[in-house]
BADOKE-18377 format. One line per 3 residues: their letters; for each residue x, y, z of N, C-alpha, C, O. Coordinates in nm, 4 decimals, always signed. Example, Ala and Ser with C-alpha at 12.3 -4.5 7.8 and 13.67 -1.06 7.14 Angstrom:
REM residues 2
AS = +1.3190,-0.5690,+0.7800,+1.2300,-0.4500,+0.7800,+1.3200,-0.3300,+0.7800,+1.4236,-0.3319,+0.8465 ~ +1.2850,-0.2250,+0.7080,+1.3670,-0.1060,+0.7140,+1.2900,+0.0030,+0.7870,+1.3409,+0.1138,+0.8039
This chain:
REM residues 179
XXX = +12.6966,+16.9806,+8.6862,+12.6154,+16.8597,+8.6847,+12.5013,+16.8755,+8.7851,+12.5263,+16.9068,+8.9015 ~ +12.3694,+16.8534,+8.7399,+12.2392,+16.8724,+8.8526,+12.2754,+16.7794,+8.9238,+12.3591,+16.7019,+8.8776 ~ +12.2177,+16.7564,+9.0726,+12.2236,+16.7199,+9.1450,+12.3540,+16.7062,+9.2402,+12.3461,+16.6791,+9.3600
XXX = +12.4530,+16.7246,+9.1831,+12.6150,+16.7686,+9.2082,+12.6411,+16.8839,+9.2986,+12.5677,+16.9826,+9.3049 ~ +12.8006,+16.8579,+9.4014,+12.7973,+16.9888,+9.4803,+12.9911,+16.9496,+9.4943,+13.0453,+16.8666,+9.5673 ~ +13.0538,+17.0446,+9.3955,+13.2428,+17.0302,+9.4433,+13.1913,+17.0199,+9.5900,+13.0964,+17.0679,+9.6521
XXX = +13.3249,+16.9127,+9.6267,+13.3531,+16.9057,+9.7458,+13.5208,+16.8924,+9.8193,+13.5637,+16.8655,+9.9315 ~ +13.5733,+16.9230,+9.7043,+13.7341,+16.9263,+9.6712,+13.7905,+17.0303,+9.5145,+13.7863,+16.9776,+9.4033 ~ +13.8206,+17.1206,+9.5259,+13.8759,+17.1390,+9.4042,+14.0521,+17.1151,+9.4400,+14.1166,+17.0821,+9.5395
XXX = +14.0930,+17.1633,+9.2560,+14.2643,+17.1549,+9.2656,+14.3471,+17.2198,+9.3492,+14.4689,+17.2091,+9.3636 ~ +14.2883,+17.2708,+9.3889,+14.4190,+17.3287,+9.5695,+14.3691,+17.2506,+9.6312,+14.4637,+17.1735,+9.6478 ~ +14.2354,+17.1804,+9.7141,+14.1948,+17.0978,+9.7723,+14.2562,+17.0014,+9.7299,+14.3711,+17.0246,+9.7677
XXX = +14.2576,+16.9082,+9.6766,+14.3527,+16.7994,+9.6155,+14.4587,+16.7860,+9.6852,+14.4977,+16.7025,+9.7668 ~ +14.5269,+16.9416,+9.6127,+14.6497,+16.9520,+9.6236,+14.7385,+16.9850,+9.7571,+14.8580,+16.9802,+9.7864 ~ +14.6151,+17.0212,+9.8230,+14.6724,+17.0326,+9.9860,+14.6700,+16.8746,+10.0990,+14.7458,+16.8325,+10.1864
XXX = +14.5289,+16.8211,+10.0321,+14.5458,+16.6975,+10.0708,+14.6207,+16.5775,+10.0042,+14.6148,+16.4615,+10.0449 ~ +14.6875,+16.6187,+9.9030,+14.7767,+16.4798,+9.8459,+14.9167,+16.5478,+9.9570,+14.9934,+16.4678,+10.0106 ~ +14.9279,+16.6566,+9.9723,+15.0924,+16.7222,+10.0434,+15.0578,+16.6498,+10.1200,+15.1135,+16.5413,+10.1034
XXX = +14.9495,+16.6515,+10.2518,+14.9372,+16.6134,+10.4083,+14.9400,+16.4662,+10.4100,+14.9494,+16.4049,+10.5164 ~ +14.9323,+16.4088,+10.2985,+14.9081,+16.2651,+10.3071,+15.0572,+16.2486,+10.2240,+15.0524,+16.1293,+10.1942 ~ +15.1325,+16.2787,+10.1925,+15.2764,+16.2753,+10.1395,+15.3768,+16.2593,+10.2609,+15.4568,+16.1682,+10.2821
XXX = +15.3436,+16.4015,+10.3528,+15.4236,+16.4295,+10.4997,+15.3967,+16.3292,+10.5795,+15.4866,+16.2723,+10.6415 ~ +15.2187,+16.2802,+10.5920,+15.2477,+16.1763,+10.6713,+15.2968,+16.0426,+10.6789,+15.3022,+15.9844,+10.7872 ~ +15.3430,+15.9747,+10.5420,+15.3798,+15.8637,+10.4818,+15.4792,+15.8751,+10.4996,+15.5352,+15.7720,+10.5368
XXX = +15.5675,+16.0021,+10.4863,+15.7562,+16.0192,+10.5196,+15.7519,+16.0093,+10.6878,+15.8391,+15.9477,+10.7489 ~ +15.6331,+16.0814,+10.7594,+15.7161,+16.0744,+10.8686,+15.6715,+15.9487,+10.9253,+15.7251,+15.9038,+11.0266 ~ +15.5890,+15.8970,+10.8738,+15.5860,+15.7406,+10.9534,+15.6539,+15.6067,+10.9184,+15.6472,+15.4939,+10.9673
XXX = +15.7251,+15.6640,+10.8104,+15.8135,+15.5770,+10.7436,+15.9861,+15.6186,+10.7388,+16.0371,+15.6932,+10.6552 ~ +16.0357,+15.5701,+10.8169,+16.1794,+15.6300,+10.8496,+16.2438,+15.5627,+10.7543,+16.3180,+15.6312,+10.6839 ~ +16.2371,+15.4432,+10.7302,+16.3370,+15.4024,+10.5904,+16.2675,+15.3670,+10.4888,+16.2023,+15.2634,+10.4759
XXX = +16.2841,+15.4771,+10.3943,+16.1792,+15.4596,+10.2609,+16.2091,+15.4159,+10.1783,+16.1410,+15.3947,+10.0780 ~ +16.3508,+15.3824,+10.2016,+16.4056,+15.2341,+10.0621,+16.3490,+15.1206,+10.0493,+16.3773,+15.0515,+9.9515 ~ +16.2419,+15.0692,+10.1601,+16.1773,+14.9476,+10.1629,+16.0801,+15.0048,+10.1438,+15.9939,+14.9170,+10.1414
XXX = +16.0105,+15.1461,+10.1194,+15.8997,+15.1452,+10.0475,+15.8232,+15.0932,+9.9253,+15.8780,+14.9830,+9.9241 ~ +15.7446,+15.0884,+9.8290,+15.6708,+15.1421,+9.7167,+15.5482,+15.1508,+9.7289,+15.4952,+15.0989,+9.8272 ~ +15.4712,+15.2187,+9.6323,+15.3510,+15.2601,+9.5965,+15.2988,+15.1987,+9.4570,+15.3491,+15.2053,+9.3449
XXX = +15.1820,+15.1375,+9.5018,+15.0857,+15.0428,+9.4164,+14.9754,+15.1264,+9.3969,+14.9436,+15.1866,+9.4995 ~ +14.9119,+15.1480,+9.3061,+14.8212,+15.2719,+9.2288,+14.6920,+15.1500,+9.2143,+14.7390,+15.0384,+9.1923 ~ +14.5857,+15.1526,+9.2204,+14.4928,+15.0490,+9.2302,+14.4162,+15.1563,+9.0794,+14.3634,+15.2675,+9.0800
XXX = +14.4404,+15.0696,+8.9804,+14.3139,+15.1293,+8.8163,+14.2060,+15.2112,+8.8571,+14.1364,+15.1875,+8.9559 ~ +14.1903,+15.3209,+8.7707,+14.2546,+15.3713,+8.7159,+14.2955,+15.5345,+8.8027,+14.3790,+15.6170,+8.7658 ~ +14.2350,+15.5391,+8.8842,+14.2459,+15.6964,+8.9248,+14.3184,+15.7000,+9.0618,+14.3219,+15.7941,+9.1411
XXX = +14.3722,+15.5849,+9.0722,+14.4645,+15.5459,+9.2193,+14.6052,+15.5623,+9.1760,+14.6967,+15.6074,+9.2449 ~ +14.6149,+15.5001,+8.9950,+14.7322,+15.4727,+8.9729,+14.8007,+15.6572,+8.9488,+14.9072,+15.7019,+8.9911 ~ +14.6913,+15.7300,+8.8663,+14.7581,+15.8610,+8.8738,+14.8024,+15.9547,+8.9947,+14.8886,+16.0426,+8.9976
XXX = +14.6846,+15.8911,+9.1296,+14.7623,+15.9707,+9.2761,+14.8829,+15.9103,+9.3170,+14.9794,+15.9728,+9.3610 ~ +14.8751,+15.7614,+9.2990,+15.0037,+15.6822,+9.3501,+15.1176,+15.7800,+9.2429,+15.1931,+15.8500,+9.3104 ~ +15.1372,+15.7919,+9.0936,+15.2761,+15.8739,+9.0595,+15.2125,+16.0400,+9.0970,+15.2934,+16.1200,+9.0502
XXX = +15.1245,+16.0956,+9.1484,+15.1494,+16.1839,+9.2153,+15.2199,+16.2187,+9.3677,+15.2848,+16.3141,+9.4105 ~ +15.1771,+16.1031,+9.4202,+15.2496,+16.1085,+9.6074,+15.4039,+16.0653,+9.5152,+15.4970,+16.1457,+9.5207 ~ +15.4167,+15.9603,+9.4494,+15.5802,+15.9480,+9.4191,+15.6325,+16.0732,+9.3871,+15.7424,+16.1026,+9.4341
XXX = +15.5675,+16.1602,+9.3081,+15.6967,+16.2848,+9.3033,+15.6953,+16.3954,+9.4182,+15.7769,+16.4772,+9.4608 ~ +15.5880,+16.3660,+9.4427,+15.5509,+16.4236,+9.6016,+15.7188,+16.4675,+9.6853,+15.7941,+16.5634,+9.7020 ~ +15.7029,+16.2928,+9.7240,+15.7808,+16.2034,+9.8536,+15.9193,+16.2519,+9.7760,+16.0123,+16.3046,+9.8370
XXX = +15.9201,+16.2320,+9.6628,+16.0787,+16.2920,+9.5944,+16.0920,+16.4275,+9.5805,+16.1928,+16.4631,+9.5195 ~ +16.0308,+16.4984,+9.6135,+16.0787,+16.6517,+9.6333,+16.0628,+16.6428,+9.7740,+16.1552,+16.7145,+9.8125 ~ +16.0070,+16.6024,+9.8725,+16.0070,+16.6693,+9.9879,+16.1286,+16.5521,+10.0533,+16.1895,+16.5982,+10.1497
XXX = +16.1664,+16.4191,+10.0150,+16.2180,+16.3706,+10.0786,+16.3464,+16.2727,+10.0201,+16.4085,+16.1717,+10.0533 ~ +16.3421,+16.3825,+9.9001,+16.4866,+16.3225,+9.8100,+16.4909,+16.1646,+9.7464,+16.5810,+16.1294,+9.6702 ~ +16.3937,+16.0860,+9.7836,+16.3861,+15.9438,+9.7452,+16.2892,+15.9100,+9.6479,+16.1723,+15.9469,+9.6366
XXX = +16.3741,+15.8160,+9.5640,+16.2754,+15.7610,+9.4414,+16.2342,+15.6427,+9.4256,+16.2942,+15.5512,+9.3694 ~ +16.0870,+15.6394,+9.4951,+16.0048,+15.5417,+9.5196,+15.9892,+15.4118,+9.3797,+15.9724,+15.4350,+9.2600 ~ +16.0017,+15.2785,+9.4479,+15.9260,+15.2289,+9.3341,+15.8066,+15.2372,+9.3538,+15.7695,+15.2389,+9.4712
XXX = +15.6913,+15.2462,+9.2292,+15.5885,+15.2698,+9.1573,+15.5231,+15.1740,+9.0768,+15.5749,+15.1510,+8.9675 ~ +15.4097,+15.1071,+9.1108,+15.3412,+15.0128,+9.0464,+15.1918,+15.0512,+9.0298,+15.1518,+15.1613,+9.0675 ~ +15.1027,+14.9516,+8.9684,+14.9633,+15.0011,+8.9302,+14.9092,+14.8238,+8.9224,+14.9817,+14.7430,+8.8644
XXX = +14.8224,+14.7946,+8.9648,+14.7388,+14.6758,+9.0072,+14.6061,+14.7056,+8.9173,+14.5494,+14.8147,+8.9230 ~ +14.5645,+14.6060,+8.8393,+14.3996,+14.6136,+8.8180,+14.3475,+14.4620,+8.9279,+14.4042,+14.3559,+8.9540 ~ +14.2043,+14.5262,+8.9712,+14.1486,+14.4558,+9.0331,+14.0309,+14.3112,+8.9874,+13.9959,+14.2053,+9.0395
XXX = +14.0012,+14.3909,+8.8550,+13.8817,+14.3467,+8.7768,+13.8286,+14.1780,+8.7653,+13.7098,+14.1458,+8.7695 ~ +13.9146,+14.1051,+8.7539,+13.9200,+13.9369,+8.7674,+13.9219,+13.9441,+8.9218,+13.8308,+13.8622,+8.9329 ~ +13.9552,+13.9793,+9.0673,+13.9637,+13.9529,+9.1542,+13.8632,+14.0293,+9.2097,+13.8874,+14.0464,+9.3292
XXX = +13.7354,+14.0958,+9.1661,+13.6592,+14.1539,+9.2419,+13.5710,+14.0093,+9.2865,+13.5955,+13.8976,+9.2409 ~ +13.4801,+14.0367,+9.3709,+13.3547,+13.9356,+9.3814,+13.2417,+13.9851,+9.2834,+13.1815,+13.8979,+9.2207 ~ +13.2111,+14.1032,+9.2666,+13.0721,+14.1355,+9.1413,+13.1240,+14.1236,+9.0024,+13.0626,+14.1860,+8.9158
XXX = +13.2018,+14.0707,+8.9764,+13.2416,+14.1042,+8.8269,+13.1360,+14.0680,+8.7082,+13.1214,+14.1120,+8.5942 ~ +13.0721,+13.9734,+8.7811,+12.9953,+13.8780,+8.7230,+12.8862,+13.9758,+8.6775,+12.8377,+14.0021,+8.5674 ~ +12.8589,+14.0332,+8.8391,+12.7266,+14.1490,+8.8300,+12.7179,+14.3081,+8.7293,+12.6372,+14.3842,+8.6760
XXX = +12.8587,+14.2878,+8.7517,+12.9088,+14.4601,+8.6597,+12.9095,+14.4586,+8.5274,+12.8585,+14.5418,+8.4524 ~ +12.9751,+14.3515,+8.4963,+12.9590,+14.3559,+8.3172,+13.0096,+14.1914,+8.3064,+13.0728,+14.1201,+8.3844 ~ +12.9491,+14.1669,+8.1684,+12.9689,+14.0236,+8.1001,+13.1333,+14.0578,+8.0678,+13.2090,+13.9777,+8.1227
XXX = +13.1820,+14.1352,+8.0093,+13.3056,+14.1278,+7.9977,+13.3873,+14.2532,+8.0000,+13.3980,+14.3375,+7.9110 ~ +13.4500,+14.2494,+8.1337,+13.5391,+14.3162,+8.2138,+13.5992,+14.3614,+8.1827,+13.6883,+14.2777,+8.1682 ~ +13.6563,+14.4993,+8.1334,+13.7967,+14.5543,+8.0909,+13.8732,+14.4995,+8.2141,+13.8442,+14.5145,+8.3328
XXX = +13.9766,+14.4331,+8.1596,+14.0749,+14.3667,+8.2377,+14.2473,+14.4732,+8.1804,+14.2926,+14.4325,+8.0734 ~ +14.3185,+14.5786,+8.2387,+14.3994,+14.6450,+8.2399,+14.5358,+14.5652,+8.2938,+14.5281,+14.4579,+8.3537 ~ +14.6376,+14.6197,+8.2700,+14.7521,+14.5194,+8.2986,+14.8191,+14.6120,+8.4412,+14.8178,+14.7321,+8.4679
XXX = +14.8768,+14.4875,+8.5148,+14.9128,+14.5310,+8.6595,+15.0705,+14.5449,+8.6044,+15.1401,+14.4704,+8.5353 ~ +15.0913,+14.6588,+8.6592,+15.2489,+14.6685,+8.6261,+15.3183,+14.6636,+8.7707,+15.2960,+14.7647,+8.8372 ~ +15.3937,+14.5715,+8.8293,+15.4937,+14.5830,+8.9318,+15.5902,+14.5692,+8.8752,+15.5760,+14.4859,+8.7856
XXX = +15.6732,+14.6040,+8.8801,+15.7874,+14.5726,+8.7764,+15.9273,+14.5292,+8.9298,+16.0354,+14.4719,+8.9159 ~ +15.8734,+14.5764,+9.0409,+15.9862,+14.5572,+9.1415,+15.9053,+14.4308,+9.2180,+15.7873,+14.3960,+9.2226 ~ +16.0239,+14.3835,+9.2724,+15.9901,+14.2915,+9.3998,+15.9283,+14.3222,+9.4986,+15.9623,+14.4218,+9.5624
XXX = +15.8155,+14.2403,+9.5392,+15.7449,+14.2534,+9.6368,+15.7788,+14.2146,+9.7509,+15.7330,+14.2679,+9.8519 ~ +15.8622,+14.1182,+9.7544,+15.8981,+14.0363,+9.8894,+15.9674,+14.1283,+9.9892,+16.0588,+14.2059,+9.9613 ~ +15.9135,+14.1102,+10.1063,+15.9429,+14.2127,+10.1951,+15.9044,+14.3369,+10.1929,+15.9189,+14.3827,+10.3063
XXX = +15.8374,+14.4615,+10.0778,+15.8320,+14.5911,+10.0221,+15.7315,+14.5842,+10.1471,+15.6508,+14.4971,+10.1796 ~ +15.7636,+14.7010,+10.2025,+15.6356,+14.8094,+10.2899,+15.5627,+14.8590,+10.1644,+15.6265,+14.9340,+10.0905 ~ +15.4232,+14.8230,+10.1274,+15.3803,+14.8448,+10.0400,+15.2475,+14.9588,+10.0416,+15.1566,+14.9058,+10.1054
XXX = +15.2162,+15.0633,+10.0047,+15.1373,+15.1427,+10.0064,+15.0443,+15.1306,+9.9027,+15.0857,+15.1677,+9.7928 ~ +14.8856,+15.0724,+9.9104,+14.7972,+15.0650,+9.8722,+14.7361,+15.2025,+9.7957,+14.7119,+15.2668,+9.8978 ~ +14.7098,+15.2589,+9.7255,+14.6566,+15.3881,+9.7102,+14.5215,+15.3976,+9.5626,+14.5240,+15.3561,+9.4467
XXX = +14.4443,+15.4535,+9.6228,+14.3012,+15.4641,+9.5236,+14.2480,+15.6207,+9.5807,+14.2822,+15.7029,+9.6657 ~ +14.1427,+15.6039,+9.4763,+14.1034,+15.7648,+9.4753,+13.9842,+15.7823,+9.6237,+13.9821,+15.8684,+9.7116 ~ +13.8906,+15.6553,+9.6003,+13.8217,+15.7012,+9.6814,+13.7436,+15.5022,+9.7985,+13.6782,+15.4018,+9.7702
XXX = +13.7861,+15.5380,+9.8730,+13.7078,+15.3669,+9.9594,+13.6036,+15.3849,+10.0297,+13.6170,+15.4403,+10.1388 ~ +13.5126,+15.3555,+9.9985,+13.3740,+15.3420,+10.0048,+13.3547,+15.1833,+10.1039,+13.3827,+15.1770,+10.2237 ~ +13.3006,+15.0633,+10.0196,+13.2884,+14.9575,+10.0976,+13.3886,+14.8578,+10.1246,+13.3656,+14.7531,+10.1852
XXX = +13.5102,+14.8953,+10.0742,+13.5707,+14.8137,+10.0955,+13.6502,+14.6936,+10.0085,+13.7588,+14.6383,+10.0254 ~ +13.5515,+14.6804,+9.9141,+13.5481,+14.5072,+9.8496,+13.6874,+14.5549,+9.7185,+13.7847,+14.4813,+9.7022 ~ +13.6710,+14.6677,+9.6504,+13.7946,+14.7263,+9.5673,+13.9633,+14.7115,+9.6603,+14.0650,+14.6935,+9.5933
XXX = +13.9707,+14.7211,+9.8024,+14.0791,+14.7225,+9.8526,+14.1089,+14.5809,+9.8592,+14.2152,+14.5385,+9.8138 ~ +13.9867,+14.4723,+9.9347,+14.0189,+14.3556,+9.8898,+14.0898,+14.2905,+9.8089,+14.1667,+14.1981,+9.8348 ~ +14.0543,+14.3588,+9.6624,+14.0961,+14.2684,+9.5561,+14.1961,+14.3065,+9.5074,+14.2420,+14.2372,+9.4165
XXX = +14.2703,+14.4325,+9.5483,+14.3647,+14.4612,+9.5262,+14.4834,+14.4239,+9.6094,+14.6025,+14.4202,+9.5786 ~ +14.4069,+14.3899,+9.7518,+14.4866,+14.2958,+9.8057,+14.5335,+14.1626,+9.7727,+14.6413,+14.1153,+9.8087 ~ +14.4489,+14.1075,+9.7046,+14.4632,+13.9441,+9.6555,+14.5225,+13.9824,+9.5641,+14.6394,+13.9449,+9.5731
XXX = +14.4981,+14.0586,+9.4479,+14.5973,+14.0536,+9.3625,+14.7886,+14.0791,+9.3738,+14.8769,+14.0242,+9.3079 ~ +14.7981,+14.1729,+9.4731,+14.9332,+14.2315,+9.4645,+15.0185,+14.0562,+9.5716,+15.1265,+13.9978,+9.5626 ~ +14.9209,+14.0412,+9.6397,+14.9849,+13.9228,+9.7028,+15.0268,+13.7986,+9.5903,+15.0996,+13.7072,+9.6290
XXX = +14.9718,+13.8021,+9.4375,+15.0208,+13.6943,+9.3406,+15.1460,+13.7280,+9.2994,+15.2249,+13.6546,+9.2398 ~ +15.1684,+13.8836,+9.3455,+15.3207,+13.9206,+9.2803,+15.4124,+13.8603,+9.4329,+15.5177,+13.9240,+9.4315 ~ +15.4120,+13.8118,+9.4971,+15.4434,+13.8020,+9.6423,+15.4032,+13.8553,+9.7949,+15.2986,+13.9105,+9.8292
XXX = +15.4976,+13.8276,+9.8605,+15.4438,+13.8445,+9.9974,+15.5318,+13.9864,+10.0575,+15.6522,+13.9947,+10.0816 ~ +15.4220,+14.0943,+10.0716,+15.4929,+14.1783,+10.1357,+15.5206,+14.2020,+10.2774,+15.4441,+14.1485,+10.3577 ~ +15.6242,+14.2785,+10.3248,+15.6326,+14.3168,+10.4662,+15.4931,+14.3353,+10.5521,+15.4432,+14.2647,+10.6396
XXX = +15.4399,+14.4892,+10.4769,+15.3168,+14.4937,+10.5032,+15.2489,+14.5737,+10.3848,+15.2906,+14.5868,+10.2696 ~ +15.1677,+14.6091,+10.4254,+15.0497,+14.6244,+10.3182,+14.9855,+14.7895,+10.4287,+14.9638,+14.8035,+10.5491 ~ +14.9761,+14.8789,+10.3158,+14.9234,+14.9752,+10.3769,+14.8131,+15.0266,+10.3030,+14.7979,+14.9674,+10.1962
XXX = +14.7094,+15.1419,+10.3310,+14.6495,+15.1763,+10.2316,+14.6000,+15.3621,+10.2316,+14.5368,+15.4154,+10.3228 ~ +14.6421,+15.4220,+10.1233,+14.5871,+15.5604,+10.1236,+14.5121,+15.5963,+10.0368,+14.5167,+15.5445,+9.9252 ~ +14.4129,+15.7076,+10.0726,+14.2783,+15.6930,+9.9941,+14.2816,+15.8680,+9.9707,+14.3125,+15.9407,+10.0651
XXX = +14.2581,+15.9057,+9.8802,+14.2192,+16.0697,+9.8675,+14.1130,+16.0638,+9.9156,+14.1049,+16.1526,+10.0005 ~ +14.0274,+16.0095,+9.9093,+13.8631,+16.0070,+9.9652,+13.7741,+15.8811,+10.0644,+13.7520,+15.7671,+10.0235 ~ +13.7428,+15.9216,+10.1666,+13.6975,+15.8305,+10.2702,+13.5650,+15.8636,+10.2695,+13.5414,+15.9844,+10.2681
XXX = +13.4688,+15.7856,+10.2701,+13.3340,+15.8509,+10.2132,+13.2546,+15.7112,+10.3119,+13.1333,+15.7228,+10.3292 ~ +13.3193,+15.5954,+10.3676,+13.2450,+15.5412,+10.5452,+13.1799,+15.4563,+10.4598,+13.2223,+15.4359,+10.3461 ~ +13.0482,+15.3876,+10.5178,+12.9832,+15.2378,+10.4656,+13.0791,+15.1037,+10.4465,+13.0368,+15.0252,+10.3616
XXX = +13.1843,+15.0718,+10.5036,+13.2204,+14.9629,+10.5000,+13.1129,+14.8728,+10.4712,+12.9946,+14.8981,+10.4941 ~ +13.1684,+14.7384,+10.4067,+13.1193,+14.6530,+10.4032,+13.1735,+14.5667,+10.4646,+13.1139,+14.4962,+10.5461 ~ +13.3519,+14.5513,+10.4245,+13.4434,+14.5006,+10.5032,+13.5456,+14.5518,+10.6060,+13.5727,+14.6709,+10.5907
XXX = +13.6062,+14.4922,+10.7031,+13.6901,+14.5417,+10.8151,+13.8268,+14.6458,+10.6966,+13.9407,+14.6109,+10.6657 ~ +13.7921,+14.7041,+10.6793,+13.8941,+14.8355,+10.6035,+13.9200,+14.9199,+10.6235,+13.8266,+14.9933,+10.5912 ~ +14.0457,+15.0089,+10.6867,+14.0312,+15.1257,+10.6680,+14.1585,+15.1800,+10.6514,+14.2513,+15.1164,+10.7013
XXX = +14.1873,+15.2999,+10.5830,+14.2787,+15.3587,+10.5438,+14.3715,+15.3897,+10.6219,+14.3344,+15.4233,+10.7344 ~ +14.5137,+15.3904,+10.5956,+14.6282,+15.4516,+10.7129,+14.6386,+15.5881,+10.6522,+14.7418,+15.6462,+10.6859 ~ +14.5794,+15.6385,+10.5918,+14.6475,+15.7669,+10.5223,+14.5266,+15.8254,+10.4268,+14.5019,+15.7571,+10.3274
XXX = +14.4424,+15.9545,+10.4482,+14.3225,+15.9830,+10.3818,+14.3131,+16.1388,+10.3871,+14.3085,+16.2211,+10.4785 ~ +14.3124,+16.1445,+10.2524,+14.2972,+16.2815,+10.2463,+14.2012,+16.4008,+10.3017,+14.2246,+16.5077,+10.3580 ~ +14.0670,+16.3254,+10.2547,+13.9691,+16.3975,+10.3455,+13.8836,+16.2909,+10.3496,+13.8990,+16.1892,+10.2820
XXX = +13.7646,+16.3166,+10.4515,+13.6795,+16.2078,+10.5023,+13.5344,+16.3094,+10.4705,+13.5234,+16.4227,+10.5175 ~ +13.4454,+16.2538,+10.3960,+13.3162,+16.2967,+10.3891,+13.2357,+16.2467,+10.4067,+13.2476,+16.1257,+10.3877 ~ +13.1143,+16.2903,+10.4485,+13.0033,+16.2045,+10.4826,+12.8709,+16.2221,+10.3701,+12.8228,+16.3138,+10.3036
XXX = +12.8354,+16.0267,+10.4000,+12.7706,+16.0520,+10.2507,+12.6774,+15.9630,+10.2508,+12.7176,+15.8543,+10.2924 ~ +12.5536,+15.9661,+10.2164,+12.4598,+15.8512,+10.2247,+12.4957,+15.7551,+10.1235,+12.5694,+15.7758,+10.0271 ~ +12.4402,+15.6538,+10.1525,+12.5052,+15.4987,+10.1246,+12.4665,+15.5571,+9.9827,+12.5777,+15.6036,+9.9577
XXX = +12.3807,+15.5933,+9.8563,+12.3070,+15.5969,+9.7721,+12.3717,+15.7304,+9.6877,+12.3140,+15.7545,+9.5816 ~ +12.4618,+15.8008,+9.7163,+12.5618,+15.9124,+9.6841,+12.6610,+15.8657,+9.5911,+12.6954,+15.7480,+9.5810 ~ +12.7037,+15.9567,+9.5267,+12.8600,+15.8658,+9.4861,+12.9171,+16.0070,+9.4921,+12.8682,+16.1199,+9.4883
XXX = +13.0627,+15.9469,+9.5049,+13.1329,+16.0425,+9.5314,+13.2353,+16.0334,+9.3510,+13.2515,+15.9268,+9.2916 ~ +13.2845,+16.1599,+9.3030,+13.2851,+16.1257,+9.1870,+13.4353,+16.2021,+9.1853,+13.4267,+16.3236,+9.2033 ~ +13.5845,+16.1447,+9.1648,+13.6774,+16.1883,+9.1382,+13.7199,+16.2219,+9.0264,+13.7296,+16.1412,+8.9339
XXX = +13.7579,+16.3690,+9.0151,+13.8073,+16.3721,+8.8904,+13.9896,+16.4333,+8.8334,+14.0081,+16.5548,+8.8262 ~ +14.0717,+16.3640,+8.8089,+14.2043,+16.4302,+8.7825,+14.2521,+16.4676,+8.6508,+14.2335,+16.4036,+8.5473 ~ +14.3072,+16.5628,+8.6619,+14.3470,+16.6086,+8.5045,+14.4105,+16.5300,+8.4122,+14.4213,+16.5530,+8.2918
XXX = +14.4779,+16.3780,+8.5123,+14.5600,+16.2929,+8.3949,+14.4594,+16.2375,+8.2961,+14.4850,+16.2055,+8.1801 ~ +14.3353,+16.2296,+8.3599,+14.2261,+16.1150,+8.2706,+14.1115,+16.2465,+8.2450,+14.0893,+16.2583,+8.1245 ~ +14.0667,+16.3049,+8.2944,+13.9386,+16.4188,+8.3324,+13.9775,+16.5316,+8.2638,+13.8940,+16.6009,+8.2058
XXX = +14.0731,+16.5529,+8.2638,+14.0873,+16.7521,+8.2338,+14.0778,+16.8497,+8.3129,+14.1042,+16.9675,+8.2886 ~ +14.0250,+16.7857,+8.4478,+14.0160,+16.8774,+8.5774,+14.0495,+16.8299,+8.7067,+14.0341,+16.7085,+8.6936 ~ +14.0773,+16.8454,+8.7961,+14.1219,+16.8129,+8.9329,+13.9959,+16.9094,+8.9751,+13.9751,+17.0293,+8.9562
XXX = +13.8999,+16.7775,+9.0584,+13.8094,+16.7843,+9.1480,+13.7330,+16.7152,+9.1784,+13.7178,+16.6295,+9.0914 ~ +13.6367,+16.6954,+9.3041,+13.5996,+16.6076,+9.3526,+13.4438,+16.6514,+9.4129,+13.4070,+16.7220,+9.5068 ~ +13.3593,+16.5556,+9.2875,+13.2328,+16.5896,+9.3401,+13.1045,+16.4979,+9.4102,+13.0908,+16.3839,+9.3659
XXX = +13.0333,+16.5329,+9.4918,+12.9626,+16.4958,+9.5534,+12.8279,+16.4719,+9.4886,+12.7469,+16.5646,+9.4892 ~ +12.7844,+16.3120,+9.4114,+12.6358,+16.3754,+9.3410,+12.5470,+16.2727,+9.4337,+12.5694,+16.1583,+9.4734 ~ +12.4312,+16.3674,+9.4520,+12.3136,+16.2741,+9.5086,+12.2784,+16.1727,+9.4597,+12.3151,+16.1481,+9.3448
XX = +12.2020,+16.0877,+9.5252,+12.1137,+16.0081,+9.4773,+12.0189,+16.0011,+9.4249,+11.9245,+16.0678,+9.4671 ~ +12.0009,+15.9056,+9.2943,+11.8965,+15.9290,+9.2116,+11.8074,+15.8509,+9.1637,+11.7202,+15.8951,+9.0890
């Protein structure tokens, strides 16, 4: 792609989904009150990637959910007249769950938001955490990740462009300028 530069390929990925796997086990001593919430659409395929992760390296089988944000953003209005609206699957109880937030990439912020408001309609969790394969800075809001694969730096006007083989056909992660 012109203007494009990889800035992650599939061992890259794959070394940073492990380091962000290890650090979720070791900061989490009882992982029966865990789960992992996958934020649409390219959060929900890392979230069941760290789950089989955390189950080979740490014998436990996480519950696994997937949140759409789309009705709870603030631009919806601005993005499109009518929203693909995707279905949130929690299928476990929230009340009390140490809950792990997870998306591909957090930029300003306002996507973690609404994925916050949303998972809070399924109930009230213990806490609320969040891991990001990609940290790419410009907040808009007070946000930031407990758990990030890699951190790049990127002018506000960049996008950072994830791609995984569940939806893409490729595992990688590219950097395109602004245009």
């Amino acid at each position: 792609m012109k203007g494009s530069r990889m800035v992650l390929d599939a061992a890259g990925i794959e070394k940073a989904l492990d380091r962000m796997g290890r650090e979720i086990i070791k900061a989490h001593k009882h992982l029966k009150n865990l789960a992992l919430v996958g934020i649409h659409t390219r959060g929900v395929y890392i979230a069941r990637r760290m789950r089989a992760l955390v189950q080979d390296l740490a014998s436990v089988d996480l519950s696994t959910g997937s949140v759409d944000i789309n009705l709870y953003r603030d631009d919806w209005t601005r993005v499109a007249q009518h929203p693909i609206v995707r279905k949130s699957d929690i299928s476990f109880n929230v009340d009390e769950k140490e809950i792990i937030l997870i998306d591909d990439v957090l930029f300003t912020g306002r996507t973690v938001r609404a994925a916050m408001d949303a998972l809070i309609d399924f109930g009230r969790p213990a806490r609320i955490e969040l891991a990001v394969l990609i940290d790419r800075g410009h907040r808009e809001l007070p946000i930031q990740a407990n758990y990030i694969g890699e951190t790049i730096k990127t002018k506000a006007r960049e996008a950072v462009n994830v791609l995984l083989s569940e939806c893409d056909g490729i595992d990688q992660v590219d950097l395109i300028a602004a245009g």
